[in-house]
C-alpha positions in Angstrom: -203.7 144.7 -32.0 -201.9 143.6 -28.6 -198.8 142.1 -29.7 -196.0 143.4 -32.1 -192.7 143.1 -33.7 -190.7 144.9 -35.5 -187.5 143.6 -37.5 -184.8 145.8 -39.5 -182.5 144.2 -42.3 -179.7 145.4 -43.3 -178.8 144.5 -46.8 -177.4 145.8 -50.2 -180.1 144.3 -51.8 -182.7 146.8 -49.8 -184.6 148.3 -52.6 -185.4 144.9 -54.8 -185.9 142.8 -51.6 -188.6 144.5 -50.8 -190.1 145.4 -54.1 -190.4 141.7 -53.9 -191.6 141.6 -50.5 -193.9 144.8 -50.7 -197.0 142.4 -52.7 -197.4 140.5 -49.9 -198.1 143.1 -47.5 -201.7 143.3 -48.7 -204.0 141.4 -46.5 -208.1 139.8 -46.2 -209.7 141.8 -44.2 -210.7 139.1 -42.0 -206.5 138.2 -40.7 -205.6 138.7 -37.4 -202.2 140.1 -38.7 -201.3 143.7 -40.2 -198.0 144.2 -41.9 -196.1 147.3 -42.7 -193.1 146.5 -44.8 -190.8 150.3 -45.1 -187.5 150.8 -47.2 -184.3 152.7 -46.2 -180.9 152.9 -48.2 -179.8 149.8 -47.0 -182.3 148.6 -44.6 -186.0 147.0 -45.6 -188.0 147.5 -42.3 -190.8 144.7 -41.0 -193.6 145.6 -38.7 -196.0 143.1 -37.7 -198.8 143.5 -35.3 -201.4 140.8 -34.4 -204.3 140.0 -32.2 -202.3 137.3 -30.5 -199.2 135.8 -29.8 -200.3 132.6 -31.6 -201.2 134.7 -34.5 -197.5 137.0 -34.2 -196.2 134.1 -34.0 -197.7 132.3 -37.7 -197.2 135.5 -39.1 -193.8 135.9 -38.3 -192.9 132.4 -39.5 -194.0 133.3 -42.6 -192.8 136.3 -42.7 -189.1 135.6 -41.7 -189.3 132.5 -44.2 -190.2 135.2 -47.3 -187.9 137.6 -46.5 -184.9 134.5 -45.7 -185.6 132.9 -49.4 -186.3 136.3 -51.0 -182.6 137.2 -49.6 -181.0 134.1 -50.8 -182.8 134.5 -54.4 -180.9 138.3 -54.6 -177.3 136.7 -53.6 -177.3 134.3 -56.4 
């Protein structure tokens, strides 16, 4: 994988957000993508890694979209 990213959020919601999140880690084996999704106290970690930087780039969309909605589902 040539391209990465790696995003850390800090939230008191860390342990359900991503026990929510951690399903969708699993991937075909045929994606150009890998995701590792880790859990601090109060931080969920995101890792992505891709072939390429159109592919980082759909990943993270998605990606940043689950974790946005999945954070706004907690608050309420």
């Amino acid at each position: 994988m040539n391209h990465a990213a790696c995003f850390v959020f800090e939230t008191p919601f860390a342990a359900k957000l991503y026990e929510v999140l951690a399903p969708e880690t699993v991937s075909d084996p045929g994606e150009k993508s890998n995701v590792r999704l880790t859990c601090g106290d109060s931080s969920v970690t995101l890792q992505v890694e891709a072939e390429d930087a159109a592919s980082l780039r759909a990943s993270l969309n998605m990606w940043l979209r689950l974790v946005n909605v999945s954070h706004e589902v907690l608050e309420l």
